[in-house]
Structures are given as C-alpha cells and as structure tokens.
py3Dmol code that shows the C-alpha trace and the ligand (Angstrom):
import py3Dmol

protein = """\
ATOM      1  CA  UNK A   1     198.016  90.658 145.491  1.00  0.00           C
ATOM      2  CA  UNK A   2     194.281  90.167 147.223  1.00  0.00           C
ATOM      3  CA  UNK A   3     194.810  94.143 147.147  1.00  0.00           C
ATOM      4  CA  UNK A   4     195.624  94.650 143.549  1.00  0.00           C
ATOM      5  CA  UNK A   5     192.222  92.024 142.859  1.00  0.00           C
ATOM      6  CA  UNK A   6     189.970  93.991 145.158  1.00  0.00           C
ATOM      7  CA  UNK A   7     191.215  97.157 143.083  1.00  0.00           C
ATOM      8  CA  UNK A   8     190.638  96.287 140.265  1.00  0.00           C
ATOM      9  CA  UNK A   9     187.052  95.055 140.895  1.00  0.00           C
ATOM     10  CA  UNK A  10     186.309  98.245 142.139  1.00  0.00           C
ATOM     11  CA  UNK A  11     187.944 100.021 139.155  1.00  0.00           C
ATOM     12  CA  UNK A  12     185.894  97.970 137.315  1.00  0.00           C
ATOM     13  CA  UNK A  13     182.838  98.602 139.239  1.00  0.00           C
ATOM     14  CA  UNK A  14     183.330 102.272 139.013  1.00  0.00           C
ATOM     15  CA  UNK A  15     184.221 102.125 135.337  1.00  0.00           C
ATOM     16  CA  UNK A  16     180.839 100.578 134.725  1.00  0.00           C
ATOM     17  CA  UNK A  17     178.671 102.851 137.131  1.00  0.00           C
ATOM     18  CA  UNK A  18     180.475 105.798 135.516  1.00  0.00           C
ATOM     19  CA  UNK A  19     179.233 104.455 131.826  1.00  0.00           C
ATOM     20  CA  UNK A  20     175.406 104.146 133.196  1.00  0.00           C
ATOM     21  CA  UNK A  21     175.499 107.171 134.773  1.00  0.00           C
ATOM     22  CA  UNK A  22     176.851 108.727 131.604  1.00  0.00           C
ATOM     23  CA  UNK A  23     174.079 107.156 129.733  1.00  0.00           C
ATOM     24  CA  UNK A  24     171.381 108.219 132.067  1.00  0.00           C
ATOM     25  CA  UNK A  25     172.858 111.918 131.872  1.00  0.00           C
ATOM     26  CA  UNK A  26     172.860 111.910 127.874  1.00  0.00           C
ATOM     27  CA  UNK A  27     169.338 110.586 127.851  1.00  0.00           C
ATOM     28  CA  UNK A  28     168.077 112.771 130.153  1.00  0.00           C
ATOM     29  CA  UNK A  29     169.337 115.865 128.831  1.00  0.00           C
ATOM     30  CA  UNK A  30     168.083 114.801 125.343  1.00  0.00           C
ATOM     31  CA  UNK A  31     164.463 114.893 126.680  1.00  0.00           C
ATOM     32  CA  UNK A  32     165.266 118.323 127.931  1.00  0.00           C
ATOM     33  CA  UNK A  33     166.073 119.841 124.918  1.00  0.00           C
ATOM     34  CA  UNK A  34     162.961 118.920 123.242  1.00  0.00           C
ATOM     35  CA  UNK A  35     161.200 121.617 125.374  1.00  0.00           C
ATOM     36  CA  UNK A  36     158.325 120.807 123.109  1.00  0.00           C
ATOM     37  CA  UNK A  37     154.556 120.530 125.357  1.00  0.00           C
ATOM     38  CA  UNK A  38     154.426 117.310 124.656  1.00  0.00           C
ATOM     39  CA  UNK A  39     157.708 115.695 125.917  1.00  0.00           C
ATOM     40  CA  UNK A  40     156.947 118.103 128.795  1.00  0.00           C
ATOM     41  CA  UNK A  41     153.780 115.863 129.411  1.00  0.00           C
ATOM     42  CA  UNK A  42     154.735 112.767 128.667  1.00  0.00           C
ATOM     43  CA  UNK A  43     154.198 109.661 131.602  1.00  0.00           C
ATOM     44  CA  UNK A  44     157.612 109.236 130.294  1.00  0.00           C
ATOM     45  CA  UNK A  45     159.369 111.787 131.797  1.00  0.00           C
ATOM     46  CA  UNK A  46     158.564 112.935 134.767  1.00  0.00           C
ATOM     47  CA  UNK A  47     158.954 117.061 134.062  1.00  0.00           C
ATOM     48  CA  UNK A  48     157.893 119.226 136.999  1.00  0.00           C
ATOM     49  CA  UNK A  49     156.558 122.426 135.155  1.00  0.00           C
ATOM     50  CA  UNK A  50     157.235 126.492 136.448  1.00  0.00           C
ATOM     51  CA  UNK A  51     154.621 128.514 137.341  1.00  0.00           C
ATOM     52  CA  UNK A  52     154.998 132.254 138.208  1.00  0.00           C
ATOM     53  CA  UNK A  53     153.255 134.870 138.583  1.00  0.00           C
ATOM     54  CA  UNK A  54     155.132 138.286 137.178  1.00  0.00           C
ATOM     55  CA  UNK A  55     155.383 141.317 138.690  1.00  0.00           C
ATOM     56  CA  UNK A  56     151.907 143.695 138.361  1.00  0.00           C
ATOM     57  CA  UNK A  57     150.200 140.818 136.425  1.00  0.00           C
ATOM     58  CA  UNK A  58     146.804 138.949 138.140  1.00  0.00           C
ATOM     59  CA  UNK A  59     147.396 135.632 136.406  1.00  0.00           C
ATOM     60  CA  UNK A  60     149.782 132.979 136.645  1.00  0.00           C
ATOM     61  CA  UNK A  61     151.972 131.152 133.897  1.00  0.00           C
ATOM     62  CA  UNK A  62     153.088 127.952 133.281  1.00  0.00           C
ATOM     63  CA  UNK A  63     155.743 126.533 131.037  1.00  0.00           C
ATOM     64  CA  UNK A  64     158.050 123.581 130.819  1.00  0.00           C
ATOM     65  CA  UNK A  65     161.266 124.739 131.516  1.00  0.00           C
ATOM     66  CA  UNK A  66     163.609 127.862 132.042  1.00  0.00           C
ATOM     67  CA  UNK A  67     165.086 126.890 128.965  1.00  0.00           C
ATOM     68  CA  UNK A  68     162.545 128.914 127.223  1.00  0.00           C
ATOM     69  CA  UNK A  69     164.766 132.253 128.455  1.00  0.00           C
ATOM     70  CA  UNK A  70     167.645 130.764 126.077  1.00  0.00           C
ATOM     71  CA  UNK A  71     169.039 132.147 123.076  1.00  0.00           C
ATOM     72  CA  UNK A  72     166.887 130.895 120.352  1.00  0.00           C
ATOM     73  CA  UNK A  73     164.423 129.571 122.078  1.00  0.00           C
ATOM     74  CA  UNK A  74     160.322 131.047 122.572  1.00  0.00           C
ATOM     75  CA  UNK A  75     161.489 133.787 125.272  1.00  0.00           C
ATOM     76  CA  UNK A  76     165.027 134.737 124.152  1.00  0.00           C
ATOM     77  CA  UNK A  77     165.827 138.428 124.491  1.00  0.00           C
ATOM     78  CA  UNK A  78     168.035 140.506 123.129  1.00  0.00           C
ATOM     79  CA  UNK A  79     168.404 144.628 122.958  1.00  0.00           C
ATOM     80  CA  UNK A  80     170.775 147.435 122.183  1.00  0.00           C
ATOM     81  CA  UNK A  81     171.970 146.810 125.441  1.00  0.00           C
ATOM     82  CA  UNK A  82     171.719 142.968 125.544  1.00  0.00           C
ATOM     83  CA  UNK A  83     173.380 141.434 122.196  1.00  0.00           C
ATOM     84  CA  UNK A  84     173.690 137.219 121.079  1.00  0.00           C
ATOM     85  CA  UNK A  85     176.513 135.873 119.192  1.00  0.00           C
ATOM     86  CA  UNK A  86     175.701 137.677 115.806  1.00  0.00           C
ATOM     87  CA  UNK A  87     176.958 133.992 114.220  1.00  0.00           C
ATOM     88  CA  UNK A  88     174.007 132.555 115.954  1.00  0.00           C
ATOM     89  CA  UNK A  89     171.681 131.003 113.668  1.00  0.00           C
ATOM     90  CA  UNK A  90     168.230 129.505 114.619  1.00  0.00           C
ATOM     91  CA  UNK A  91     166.412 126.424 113.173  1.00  0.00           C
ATOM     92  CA  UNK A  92     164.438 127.988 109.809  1.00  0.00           C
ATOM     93  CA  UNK A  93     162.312 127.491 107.639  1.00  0.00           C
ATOM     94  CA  UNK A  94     160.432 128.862 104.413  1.00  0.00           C
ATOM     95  CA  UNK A  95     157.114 131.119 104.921  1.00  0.00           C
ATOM     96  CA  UNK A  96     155.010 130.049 102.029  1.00  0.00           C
ATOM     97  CA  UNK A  97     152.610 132.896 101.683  1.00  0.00           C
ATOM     98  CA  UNK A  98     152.588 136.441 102.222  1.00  0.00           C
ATOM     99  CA  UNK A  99     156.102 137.754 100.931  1.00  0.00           C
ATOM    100  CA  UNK A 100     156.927 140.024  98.865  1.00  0.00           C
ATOM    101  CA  UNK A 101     159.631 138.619  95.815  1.00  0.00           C
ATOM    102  CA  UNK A 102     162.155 141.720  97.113  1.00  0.00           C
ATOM    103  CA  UNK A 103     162.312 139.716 100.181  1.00  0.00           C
ATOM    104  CA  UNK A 104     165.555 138.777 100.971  1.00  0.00           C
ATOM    105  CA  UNK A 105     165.201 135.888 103.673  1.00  0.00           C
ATOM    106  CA  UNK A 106     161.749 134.580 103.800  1.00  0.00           C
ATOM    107  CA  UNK A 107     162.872 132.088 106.637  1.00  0.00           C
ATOM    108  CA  UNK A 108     161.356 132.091 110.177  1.00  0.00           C
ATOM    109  CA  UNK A 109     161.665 129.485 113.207  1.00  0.00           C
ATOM    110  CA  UNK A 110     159.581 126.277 112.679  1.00  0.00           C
ATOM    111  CA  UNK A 111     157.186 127.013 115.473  1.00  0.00           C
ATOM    112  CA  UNK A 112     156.531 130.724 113.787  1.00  0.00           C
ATOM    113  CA  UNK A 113     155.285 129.800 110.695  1.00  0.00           C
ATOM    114  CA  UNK A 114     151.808 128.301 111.477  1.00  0.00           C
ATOM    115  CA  UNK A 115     150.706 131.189 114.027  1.00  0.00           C
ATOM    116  CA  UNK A 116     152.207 134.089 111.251  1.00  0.00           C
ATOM    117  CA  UNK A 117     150.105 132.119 108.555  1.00  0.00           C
ATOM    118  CA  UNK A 118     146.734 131.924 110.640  1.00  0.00           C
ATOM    119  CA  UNK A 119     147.507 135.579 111.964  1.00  0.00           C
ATOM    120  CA  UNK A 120     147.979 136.753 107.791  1.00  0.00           C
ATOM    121  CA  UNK A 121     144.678 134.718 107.417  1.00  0.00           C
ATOM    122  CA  UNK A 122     142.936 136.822 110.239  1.00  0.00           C
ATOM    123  CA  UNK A 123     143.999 140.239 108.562  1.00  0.00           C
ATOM    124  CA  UNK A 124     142.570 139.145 105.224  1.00  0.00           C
ATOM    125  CA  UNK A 125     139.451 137.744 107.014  1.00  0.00           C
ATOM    126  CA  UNK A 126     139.117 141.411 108.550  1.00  0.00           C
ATOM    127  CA  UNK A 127     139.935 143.027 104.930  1.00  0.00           C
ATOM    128  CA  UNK A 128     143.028 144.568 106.281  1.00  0.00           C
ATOM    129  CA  UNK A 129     145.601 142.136 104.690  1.00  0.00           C
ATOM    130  CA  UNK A 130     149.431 142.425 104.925  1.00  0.00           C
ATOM    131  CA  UNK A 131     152.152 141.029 103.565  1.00  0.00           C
ATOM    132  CA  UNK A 132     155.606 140.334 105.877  1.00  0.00           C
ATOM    133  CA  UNK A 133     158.196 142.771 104.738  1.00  0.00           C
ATOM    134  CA  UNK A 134     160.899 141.212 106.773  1.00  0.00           C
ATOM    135  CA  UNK A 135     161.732 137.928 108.577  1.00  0.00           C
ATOM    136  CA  UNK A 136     164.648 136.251 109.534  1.00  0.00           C
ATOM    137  CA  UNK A 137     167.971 138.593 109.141  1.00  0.00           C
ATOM    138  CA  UNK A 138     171.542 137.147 109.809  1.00  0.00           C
ATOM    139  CA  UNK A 139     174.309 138.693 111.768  1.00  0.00           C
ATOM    140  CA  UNK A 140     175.672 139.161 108.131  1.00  0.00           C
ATOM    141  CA  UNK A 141     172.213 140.463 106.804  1.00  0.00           C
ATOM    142  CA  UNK A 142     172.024 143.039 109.646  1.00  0.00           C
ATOM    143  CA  UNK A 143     175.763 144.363 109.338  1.00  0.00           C
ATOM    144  CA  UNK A 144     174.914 144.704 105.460  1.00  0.00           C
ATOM    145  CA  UNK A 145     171.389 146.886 106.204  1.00  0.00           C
ATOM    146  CA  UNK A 146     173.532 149.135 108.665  1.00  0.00           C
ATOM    147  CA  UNK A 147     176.524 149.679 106.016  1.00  0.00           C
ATOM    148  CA  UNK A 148     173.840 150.861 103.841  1.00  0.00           C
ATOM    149  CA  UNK A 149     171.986 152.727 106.018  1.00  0.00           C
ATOM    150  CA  UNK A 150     174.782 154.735 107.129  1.00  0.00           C
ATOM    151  CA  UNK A 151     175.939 155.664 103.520  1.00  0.00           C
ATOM    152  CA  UNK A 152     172.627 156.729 102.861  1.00  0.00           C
ATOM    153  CA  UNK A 153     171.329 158.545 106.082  1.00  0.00           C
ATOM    154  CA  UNK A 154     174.653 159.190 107.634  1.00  0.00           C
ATOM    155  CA  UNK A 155     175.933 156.966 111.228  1.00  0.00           C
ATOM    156  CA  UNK A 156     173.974 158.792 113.743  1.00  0.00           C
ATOM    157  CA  UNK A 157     170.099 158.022 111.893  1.00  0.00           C
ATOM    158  CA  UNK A 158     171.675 154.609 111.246  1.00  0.00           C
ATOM    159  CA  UNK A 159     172.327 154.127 115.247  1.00  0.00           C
ATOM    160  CA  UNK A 160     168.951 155.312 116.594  1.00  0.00           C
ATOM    161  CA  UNK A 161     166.968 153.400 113.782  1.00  0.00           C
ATOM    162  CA  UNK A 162     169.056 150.131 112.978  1.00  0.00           C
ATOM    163  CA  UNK A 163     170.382 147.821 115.553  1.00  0.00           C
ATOM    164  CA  UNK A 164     174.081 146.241 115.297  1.00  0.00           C
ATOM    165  CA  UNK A 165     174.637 142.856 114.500  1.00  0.00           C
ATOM    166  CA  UNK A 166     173.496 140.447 117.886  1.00  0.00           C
ATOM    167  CA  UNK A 167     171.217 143.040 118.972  1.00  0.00           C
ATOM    168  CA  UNK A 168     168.205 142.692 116.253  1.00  0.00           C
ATOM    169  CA  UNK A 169     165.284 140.366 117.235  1.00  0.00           C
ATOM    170  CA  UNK A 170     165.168 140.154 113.640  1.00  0.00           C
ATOM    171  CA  UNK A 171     167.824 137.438 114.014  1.00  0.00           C
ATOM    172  CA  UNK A 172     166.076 135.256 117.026  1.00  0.00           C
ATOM    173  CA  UNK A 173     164.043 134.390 113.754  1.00  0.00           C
ATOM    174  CA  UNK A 174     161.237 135.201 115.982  1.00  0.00           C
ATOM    175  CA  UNK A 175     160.011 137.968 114.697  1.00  0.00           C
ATOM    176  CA  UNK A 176     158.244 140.102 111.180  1.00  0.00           C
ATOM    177  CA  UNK A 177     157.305 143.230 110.130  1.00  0.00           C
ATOM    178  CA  UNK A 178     154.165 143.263 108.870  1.00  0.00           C
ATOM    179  CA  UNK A 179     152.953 145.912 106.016  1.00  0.00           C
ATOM    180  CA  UNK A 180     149.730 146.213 104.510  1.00  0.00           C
ATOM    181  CA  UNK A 181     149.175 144.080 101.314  1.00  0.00           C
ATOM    182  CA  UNK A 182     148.533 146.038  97.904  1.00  0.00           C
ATOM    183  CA  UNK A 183     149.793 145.154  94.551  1.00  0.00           C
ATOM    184  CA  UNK A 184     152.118 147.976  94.048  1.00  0.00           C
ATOM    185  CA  UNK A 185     154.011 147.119  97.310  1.00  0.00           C
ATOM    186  CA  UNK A 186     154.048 143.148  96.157  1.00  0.00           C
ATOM    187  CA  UNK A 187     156.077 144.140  94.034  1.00  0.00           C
ATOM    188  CA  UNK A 188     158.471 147.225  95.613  1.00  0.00           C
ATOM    189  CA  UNK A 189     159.231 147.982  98.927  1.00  0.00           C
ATOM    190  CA  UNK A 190     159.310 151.506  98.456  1.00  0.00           C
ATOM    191  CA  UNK A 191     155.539 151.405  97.918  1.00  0.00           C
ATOM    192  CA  UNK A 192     155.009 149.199 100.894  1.00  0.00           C
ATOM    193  CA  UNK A 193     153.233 151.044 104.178  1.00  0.00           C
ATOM    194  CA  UNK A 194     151.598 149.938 106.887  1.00  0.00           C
ATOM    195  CA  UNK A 195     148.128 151.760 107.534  1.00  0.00           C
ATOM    196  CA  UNK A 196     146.677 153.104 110.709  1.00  0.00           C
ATOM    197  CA  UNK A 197     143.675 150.875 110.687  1.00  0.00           C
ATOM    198  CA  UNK A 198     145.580 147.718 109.977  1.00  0.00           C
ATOM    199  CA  UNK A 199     148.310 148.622 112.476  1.00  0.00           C
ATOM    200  CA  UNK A 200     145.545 149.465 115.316  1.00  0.00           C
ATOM    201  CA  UNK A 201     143.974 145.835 114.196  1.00  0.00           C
ATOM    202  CA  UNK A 202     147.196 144.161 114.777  1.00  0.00           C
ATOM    203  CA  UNK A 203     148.049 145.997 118.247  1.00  0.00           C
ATOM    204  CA  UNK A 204     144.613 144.622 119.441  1.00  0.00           C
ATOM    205  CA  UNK A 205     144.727 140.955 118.244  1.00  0.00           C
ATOM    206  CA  UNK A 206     148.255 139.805 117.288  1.00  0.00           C
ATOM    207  CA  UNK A 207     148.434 138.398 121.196  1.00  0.00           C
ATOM    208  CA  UNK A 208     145.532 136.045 119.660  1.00  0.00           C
ATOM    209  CA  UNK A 209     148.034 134.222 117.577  1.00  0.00           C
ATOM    210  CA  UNK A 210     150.898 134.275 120.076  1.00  0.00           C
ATOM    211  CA  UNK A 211     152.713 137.618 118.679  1.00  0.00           C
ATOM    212  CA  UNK A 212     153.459 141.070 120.697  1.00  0.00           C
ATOM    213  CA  UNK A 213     153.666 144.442 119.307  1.00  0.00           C
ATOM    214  CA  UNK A 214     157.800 144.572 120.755  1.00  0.00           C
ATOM    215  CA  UNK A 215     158.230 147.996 120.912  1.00  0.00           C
ATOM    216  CA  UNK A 216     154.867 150.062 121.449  1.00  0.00           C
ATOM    217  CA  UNK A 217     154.367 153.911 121.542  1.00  0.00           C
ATOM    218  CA  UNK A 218     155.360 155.412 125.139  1.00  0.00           C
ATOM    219  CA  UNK A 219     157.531 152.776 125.973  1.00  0.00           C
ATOM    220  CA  UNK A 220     160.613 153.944 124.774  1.00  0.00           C
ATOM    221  CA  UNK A 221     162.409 154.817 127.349  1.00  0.00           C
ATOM    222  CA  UNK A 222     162.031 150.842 128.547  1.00  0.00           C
ATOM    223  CA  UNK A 223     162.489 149.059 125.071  1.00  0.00           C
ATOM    224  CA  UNK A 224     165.353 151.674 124.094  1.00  0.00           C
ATOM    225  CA  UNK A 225     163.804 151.174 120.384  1.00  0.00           C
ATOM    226  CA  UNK A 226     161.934 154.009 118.818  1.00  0.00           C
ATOM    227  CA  UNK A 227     158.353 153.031 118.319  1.00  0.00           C
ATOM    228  CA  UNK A 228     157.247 150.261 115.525  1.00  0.00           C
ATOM    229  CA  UNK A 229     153.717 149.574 114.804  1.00  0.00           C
ATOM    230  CA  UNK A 230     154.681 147.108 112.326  1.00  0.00           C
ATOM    231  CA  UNK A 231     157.219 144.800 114.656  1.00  0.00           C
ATOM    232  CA  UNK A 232     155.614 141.648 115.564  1.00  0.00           C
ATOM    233  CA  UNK A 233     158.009 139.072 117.961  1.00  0.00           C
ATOM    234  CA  UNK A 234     156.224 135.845 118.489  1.00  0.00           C
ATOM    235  CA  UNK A 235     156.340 134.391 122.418  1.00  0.00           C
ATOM    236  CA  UNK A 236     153.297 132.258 122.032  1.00  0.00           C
ATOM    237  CA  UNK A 237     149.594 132.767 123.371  1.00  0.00           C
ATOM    238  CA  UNK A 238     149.924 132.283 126.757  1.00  0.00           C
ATOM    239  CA  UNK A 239     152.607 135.002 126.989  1.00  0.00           C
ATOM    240  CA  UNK A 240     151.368 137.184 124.411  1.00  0.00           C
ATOM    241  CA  UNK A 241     148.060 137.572 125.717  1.00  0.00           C
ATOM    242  CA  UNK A 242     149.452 138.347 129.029  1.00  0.00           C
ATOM    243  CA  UNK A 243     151.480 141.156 128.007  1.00  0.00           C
ATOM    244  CA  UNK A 244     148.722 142.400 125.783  1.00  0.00           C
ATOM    245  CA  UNK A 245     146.552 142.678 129.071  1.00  0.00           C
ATOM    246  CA  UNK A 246     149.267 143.755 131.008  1.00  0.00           C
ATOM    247  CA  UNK A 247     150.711 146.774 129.213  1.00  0.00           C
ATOM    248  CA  UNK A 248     154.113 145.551 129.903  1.00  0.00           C
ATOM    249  CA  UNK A 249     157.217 145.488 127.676  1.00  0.00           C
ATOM    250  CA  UNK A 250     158.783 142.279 126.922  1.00  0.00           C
ATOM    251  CA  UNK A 251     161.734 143.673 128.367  1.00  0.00           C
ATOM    252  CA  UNK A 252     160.171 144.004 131.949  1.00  0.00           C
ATOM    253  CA  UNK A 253     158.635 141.022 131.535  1.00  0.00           C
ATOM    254  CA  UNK A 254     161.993 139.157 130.367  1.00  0.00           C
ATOM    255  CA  UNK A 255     163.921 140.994 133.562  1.00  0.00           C
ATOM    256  CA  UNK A 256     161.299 139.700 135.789  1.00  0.00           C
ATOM    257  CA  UNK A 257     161.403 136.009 134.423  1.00  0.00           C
ATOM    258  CA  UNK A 258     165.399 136.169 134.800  1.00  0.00           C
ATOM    259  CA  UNK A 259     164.848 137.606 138.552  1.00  0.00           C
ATOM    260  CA  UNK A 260     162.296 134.370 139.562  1.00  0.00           C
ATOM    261  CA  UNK A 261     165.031 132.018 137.672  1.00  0.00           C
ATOM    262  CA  UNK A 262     168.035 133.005 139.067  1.00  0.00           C
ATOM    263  CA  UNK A 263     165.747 132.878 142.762  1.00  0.00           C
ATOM    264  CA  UNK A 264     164.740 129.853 142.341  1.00  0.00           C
ATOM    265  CA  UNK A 265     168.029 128.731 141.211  1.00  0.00           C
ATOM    266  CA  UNK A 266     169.509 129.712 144.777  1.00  0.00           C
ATOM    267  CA  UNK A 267     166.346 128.462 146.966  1.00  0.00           C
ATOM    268  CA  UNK A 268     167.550 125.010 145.305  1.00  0.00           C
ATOM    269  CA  UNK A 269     171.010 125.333 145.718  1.00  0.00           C
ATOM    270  CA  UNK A 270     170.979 126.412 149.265  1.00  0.00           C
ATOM    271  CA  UNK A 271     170.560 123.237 152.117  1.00  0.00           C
ATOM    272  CA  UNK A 272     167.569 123.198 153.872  1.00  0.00           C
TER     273      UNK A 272
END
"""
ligand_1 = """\
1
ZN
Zn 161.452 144.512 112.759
"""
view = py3Dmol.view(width=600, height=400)
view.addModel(protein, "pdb")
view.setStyle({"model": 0}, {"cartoon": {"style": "trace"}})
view.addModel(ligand_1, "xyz")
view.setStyle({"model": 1}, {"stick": {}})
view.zoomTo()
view.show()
C-alpha cells in the first residue's frame, strides 16, 4: 500500500515534469523557426549565432542558424542532381511592379519582394530597366513548361534546357529572370530579351541587393546548368556579396556550408 502511494506520487511527479518539459520544447522550437534577425537577437532568447569562414574566401559569415540550409528557407539548394519534394510550396506573395500581364505566377517569397523591387528600382535609376519574366513556378507549373517544351523542341533540348519538377530553383520561390523592359515585350514574351549591357549591369551589382547571378558563364561544369545571364536567386547581402567577390558557385558554396554543418554537428555530439 505505502508502495502503491509512493508510485503514484512519482507517476504523478513525472507526469507533470513530462508536461513542462513538453512545454519548454514547443516554445523553444517556436522561437527557432522564426529564423528572422531579430528573434535571433532578442535578450529573450539566448541564440548563439554561426560563423564560418568558407573554403578560398578571406571573410567570415555570420547567420542565425543552420536552418538557413533548409528547404525553403534563404540558402536552400537544389540541382539536376539534388531535387525537393516537387509538392513543396513556399510562403508567397504578389510582386506589385515589374511583370509582364503573360506572367503566369507573379508570386515570390515574402523576404524577396522588397530587395527584387529596390534592385528593379536600381536598373531604372541606371536607364537599363527590366521587367521579371518569371517568378515563382510550381512542381505542377514546371512539369507543364517541360511537356511543352518537349513537344515543341523534342526531349533531349527539353533535358539540357528545362529542369524536372523538384529540381528548378524557380520553385524555392527564391529566384527571377530578369529581361529588359520595353513596351513590346510588356506585352509578349516573344519580344522580351535581355541585353548585353543590362545583363553585364546586373552581373556586377545584383549582390548589392542580396541576389546572385546562379549559373554564370564557365561554370558549367560545377552548376550542371547551361549559362543564364538573366537568372537571379536571392541569398541575401551578406552571402551575395561574398560570392560576387569570390567567384564561387552557389553550389560550392552550398557543399561547403553542408561540410562545416554536418562537422560541427559531430564535434557536438562526440564527449569531450
Ligand atoms: Zn530562371
């Protein structure tokens, strides 16, 4: 009897520690999902930020959480080689300005919009304005571009030039092309081209507004993408301009990031 008592206590002791510890868990990992600068600052929460220094860069970078390497998120990858769920779907919203009306999804992620708007702004300011010609593309979006493709240009053009479902950045909602602005291409895509000058503008100062040019001339053989002066993937500043002065890819650069995470993952792991 004095056992069953003391057993129960504890039961009910356990029960209770369980319940906070529950709590505590679901709290905590709400604050990490908002990987947003300022939760990572907050007196709040006290967030221990990464810093690393990539391979064949001279500066260091600093962010709030590996969670920025997840699908979705600022420094998601994907590739021909590397594909996402092609049912994911990101958090989107409307650009305002600068589509075309053929545009079939004007939607980007939330934290795209502003920099894309200040970075149309800048082209205008330079008099070499552009309009986005694409944005976000679904799974469904991309399978659709591909069946057309193909009965167009036949399955082995469609293959080097269009990427399957899962395997478009296009889909991260993360990334535009860009094409220069004229009336005629307002208002059909078959008009629409993106000139030299404006492209050479963009490889130069896109990293100002937190976007990389994803897969550059002479770096094919690393992206696996033919080259694209008028892809634009957004990683913000920091990263952006660090590429920019690096002359990586953001496939080395994602590889690299995935290497220090999954090190640092072990170093904490292991006793000491
Ligand atoms: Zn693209």
């Amino acid at each position: 009897m004095k056992h069953g008592v003391g057993r129960a206590v504890v039961a009910m002791v356990l029960a209770a520690w369980t319940t906070l510890t529950l709590l505590m868990i679901n709290g905590g990992t709400q604050l990490v999902n908002r990987t947003s600068e300022s939760v990572a600052h907050s007196p709040l929460y006290n967030f221990q930020p990464i810093t690393i220094r990539l391979d064949r860069t001279n500066r260091d970078l600093t962010f709030p959480s590996w969670k920025y390497l997840q699908t979705g998120k600022i420094w998601s990858y994907v590739s021909g080689k590397q594909g996402i769920d092609p049912a994911f779907e990101p958090p989107l919203t409307d650009i305002t300005d600068g589509t075309p009306s053929w545009i079939e999804d004007k939607r980007v992620q939330p934290m795209v919009k502003e920099p894309l708007e200040q970075l149309r702004q800048a082209t205008a300011e330079a008099k070499l304005p552009v309009l986005v010609s694409s944005a976000y593309r679904s799974g469904t979006a991309q399978a659709k571009v591909r069946t057309e493709t193909t009965a167009k240009n036949g399955a082995a053009h469609t293959d080097e030039y269009v990427a399957k479902p899962g395997h478009s950045e296009h889909q991260l909602g993360l990334a535009v092309d860009l094409t220069s602005f004229s009336e005629k291409c307002k208002a059909r895509f078959s008009d629409c081209a993106l000139d030299p000058k404006t492209a050479s503008w963009l490889a130069t100062h896109a990293h100002e507004y937190g976007f990389i040019l994803r897969y550059p001339k002479g770096k094919e053989k690393i992206t696996g993408i033919a080259s694209e002066a008028w892809h634009f993937r957004y990683v913000g500043k920091d990263l952006a301009s660090l590429i920019h002065e690096s002359g990586l890819t953001f496939d080395e650069v994602y590889q690299n990031m995935v290497k220090l995470r999954d090190n640092a993952s072990v170093a904490k792991s292991s006793p000491s």
